[in-house]
N, C-alpha and C positions, 0 to 999 in steps of 0.2 A: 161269117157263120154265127147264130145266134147262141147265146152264152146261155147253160144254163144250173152249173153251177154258183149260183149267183148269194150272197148274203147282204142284209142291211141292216144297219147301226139301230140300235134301239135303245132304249132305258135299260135296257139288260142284257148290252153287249150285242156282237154280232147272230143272225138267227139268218137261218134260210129262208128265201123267198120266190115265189114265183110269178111268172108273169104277170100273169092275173091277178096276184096280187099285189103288185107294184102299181098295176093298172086303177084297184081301187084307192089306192093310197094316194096316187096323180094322176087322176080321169083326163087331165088336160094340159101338160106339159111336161117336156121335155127334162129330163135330170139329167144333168153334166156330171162327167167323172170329176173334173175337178171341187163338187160337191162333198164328195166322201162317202155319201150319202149308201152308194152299192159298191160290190167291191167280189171280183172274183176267187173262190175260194181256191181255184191250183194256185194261179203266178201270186197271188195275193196282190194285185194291182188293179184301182179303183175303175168303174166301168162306167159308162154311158147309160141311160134307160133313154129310148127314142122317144121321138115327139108323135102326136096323133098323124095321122094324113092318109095317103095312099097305100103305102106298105103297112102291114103289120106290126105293134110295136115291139122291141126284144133288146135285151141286153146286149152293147159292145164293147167290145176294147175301143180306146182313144188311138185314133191314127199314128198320135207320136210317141206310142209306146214300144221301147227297142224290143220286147219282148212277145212279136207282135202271133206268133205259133206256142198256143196255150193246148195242153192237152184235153181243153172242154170240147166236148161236141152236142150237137141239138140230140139231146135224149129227151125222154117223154117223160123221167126222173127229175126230179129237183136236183137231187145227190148224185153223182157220179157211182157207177160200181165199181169199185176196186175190187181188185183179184189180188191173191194170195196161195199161191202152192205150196211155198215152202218157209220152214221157218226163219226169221231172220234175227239175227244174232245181236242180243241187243250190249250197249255200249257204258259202260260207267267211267269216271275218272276218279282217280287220287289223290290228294293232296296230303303234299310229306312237308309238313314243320310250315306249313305258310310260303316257303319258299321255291318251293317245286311241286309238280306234277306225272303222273302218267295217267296214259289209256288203258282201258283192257277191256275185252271184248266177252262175252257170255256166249258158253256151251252145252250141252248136254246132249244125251243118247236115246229116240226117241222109242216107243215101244217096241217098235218093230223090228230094229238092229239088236242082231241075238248074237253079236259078238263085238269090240271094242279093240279090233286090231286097225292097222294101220295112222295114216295119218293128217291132220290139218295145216296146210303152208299160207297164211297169209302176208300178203305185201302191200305194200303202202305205195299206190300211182304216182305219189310224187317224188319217191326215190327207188329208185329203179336195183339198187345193192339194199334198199332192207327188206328184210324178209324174214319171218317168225315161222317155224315151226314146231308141231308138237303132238307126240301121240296120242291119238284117240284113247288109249289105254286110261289118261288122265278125267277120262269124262264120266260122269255120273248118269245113271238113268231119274233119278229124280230129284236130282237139283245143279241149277245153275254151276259150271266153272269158266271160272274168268281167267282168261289167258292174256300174257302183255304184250300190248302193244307199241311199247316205248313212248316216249313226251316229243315226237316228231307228228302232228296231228296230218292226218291225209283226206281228201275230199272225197276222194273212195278207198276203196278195201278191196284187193284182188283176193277171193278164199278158191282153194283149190282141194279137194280131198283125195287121196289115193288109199289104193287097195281097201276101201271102204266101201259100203253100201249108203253111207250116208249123206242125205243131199244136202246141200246144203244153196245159199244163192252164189254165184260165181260173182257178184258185184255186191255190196252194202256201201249202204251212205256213210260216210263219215263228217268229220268235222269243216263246215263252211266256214270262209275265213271270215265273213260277213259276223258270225257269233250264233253260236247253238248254246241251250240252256240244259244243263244237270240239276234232275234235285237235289236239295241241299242235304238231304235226309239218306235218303240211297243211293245217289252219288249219279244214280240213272241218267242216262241220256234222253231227253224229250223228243219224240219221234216228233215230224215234219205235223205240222194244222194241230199238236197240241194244246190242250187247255193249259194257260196259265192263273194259279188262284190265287185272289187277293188275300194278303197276310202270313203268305208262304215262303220259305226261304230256297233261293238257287242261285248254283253257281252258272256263272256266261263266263264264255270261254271265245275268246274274239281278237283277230289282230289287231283291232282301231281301239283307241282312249274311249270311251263312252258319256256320253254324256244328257244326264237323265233328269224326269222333271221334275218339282219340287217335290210331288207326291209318292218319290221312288227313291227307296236307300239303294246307293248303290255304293259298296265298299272295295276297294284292290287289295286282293290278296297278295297276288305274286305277276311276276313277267321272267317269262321265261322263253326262250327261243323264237322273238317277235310275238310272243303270243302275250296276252292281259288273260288274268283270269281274277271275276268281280264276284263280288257275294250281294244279290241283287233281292230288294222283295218290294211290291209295291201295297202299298198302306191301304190306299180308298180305290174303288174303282169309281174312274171318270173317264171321259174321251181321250184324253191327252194321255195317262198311263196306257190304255187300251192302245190307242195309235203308235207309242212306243213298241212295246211288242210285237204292235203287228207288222211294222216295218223289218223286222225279223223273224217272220210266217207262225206265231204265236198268237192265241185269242185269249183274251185276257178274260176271266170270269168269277163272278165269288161262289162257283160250286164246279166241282169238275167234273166230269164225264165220268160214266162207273159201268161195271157192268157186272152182276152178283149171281151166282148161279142160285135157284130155290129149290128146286126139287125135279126128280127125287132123288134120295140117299144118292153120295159120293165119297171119294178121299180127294183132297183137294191137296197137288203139290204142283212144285213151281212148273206151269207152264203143260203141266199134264190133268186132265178131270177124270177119276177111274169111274164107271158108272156100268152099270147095266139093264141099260132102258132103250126102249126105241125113240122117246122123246125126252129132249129135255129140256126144263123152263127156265126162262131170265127174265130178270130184272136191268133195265138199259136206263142209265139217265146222262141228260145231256143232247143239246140243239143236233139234231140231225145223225144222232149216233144210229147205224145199221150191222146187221150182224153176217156173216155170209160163210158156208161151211163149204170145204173140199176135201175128197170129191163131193159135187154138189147134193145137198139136201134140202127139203123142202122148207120155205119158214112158212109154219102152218096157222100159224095166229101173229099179230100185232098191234096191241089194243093199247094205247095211251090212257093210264089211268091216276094220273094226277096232276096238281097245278106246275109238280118242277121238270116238264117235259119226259115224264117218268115212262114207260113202254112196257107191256110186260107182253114177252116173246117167248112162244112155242118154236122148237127144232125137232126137225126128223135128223134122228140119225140112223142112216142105213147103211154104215160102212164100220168096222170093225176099230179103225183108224179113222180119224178126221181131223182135219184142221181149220178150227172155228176162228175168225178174225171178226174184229168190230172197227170201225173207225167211218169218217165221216168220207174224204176223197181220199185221206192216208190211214194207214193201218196204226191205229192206235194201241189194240191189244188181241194179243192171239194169243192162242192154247190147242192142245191135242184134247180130243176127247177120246176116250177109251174104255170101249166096251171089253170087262172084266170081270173075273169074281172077287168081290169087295172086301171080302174076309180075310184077307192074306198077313203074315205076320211080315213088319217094314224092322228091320236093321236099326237099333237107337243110335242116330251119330256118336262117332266117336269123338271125343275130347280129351286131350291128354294135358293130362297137368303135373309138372314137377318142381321141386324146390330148385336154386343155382348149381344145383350139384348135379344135376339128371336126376334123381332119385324119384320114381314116383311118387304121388300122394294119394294117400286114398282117401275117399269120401267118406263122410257123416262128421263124427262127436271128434276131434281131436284135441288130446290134451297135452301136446306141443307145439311150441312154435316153430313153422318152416327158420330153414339155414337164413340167418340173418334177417326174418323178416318177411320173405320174396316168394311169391310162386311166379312160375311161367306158365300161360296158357296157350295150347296151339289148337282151336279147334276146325273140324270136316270142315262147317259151313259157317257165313256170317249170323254174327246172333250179337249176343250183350251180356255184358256182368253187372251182375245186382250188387251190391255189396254194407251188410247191416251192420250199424254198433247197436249192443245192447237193444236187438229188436227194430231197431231204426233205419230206412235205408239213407245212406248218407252219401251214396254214388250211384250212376248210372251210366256206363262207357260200354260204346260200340266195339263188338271184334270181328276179325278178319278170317276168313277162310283161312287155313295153311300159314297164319301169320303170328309171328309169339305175340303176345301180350304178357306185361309184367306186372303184378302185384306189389307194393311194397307197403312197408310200416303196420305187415298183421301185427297185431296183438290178441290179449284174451279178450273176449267179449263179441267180435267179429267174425260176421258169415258170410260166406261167398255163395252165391247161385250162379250157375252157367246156364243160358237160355238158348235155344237153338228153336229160332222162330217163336214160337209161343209156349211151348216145352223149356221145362226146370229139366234139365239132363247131369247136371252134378250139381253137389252141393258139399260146402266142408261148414263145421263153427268149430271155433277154437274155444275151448273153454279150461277153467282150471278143474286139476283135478278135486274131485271130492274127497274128504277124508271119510274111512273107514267108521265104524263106529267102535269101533279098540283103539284105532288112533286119537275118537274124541275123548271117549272115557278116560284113558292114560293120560293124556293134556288134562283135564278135569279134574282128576284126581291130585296134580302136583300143584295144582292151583288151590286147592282145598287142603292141601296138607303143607302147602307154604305159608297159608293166612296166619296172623297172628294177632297182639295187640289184644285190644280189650274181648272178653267173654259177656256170653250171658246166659241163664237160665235155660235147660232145654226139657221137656217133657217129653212124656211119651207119646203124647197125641201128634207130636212131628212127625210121625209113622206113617201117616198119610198121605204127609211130602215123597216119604221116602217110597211109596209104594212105586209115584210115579218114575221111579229112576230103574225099573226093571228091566230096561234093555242096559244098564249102565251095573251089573253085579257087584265090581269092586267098589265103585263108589255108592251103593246100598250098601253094602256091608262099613264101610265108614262111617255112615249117617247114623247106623244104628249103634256104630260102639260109642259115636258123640252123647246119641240118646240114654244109654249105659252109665256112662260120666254124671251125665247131668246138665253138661255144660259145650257151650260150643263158640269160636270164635264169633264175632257179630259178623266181621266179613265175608266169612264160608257162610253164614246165615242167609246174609242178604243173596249171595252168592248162588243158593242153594233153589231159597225162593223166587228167584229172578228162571230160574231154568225152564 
């Protein structure tokens, strides 16, 4: 059957191609898979383009491919349509001290579930006794929770939900012992036909040693339960990084796939778009990215309008609930859209911070130091601490959902911001206290009436100095009986006019 998810290698990476246009590229021979040259975008395994003759010409698989039932069929598409009903539960990893790992998987509560009882059970198909479960009660309506899956990786994911309304997929993919890639950044697992971008960091997670071309750092972090996990990023793009990759269903590329909502007006949270329109517009970049809503809605425009395969896409949404996905044969990224009223007042995450002792801390001006030094921070969702000396940021450290983070070596001078996505949500500075202006005065005055040592002449026109000391009474009323005298130490002098 003829192939027609089909791409070919170019100066700028893999791009989709079509017959015909393969046809103009080689009017008159034949291109061998063992070329490189086309290459199917399911199995990721190199293809045939036939020779001229009696038949019509069209992409194959090579006879001696074990993988020889690909899910392509002759579509009148370049790109295959993937389908998408429900959401799928995406996957991050952990790394504790360089030396270990876990999984955890990503949930939430979608608009429609108007209650959070019951419960989620997943299992790992490769061991038949594990088995996580945990109640819905723990799930957020607008944002991400990551549930654990222990450091046993499974090829699939059995999820199951009871006494819920919630759907969820009774199977997800999980981790291939061949090596799947997290970014290095959000820990995120890279769905299947992922962009990978030149000069980006990820971890690969893989039974086998790896071994990578000159143009690819690739560092070991840890081994833990037969498993390698590398901290990988490739420097230039050329064929040979590219072909690395792809040999593990990754495209290698220097810009990544995007998809950007523009208008109009929304709130944008994780994985939910609240809006109140019948259409809404995007922004698509990236080789062959497609959009597709369920239940189904019409894509009303798609007009390519610039040189980096940029798209800009109209959607009907006619359904209250939807669920938007983009991706090219795989689901690269999805979201609900959600026809609502926009104006609603959102809950500020909470963030609890306390010294070693439990004792809360409260935010702003503090003019003591936490017990020993130390906060704890436990914030709702992932975010980061900012943290300034004297005005300066001198740190930047990720934090954890549900997870303490600790503080240490405050002193005076130092400010902590807690950020929860791009929102400042607490903030402390420590600073010293100020002194009173009776506390200066008083200091001032024993300093003026300690001076001794040589005198010198004082007039009355000193009156003038003394005017300025009228928030300062006791110490006016000294300068004036010096003035009186006649006569005044030189060091309260200097003392005086230095103020």
């Amino acid at each position: 059957m003829a192939l027609t998810n089909v791409a070919m290698w170019t100066d700028k990476g893999w791009k989709s191609v079509t017959k015909d246009e393969a046809v103009r590229i080689f009017p008159d021979e034949k291109v061998s898979a063992n070329s490189g040259i086309f290459m199917c975008r399911l199995c990721k395994k190199y293809v045939t383009f036939t020779a001229p003759g009696i038949y019509a010409r069209c992409f194959k698989h090579s006879r001696g491919d074990i993988d020889k039932e690909c899910d392509d069929r002759a579509l009148s598409s370049p790109v295959q349509n993937f389908e998408l009903h429900t959401f799928i539960p995406p996957m991050r990893i952990k790394i504790h001290n360089n030396q270990s790992y876990s999984l955890e998987m990503g949930f939430f509560l979608p608009p429609d579930i108007k209650n959070n009882r019951g419960s989620i059970i997943i299992k790992n198909d490769n061991l038949s006794t594990s088995e996580f479960k945990y109640d819905i009660s723990r799930l957020s309506y607008d944002s991400l929770t990551y549930l654990q899956l222990g450091s046993v990786p499974a090829e699939k994911y059995i999820i199951s939900v009871s006494e819920s309304s919630l759907s969820l997929p009774h199977i997800v993919d999980g981790i291939k012992k061949s090596g799947v890639l997290f970014d290095y950044y959000t820990r995120k697992k890279l769905p299947d036909d992922a962009d990978v971008v030149v000069n980006h960091d990820y971890y690969f997670l893989t039974t086998k040693k790896i071994y990578v071309p000159s143009d690819i750092i690739g560092t070991q972090i840890c081994i833990m339960n037969g498993w390698y996990i590398y901290k990988i990023r490739a420097k230039v793009f050329n064929r040979s990084n590219a072909d690395f990759f792809f040999n593990y269903g990754y495209l290698l590329t220097e810009k990544q796939a995007s998809l950007t909502f523009l208008w109009p007006e929304y709130i944008l949270s994780p994985y939910v778009i609240k809006h109140k329109a019948d259409k809404i517009n995007l922004y698509i970049q990236g080789d062959s990215i497609i959009p597709k809503i369920y239940p189904i809605g019409n894509i009303l425009c798609c007009k390519y309008c610039d040189s980096d395969n940029g798209v800009a896409v109209t959607v009907e949404c006619n359904a209250r609930q939807q669920l938007l996905s983009a991706g090219r044969t795989k689901v690269l990224r999805y979201t609900y859209l959600w026809k609502d009223n926009l104006y609603t007042y959102i809950e500020p995450p909470i963030v609890k911070i306390t010294d070693i002792k439990g004792f809360e801390v409260i935010a702003g001006e503090n003019n003591r130091l936490p017990e020993k030094g130390i906060l704890q921070i436990t914030p709702q969702f992932d975010g980061y601490i900012e943290i300034l000396k004297d005005g300066w940021i001198i740190e930047k450290r990720r934090i954890n959902a549900n997870v303490i983070s600790e503080i240490d070596r405050i002193q005076f001078g130092i400010t902590i911001n807690i950020f929860q996505g791009l929102e400042c949500v607490w903030t402390v500075s420590y600073v010293r206290q100020k002194k009173t202006v009776s506390d200066n005065e008083e200091e001032l005055l024993q300093r003026l009436q300690s001076t001794g040592g040589k005198t010198i002449p004082i007039s009355h026109l000193f009156g003038v100095v003394a005017k300025k000391y009228n928030g300062y009474p006791l110490v006016q009323k000294w300068i004036y009986s010096q003035i009186r005298n006649g006569y005044i130490s030189e060091k309260a002098y200097k003392l005086i006019r230095g103020k």
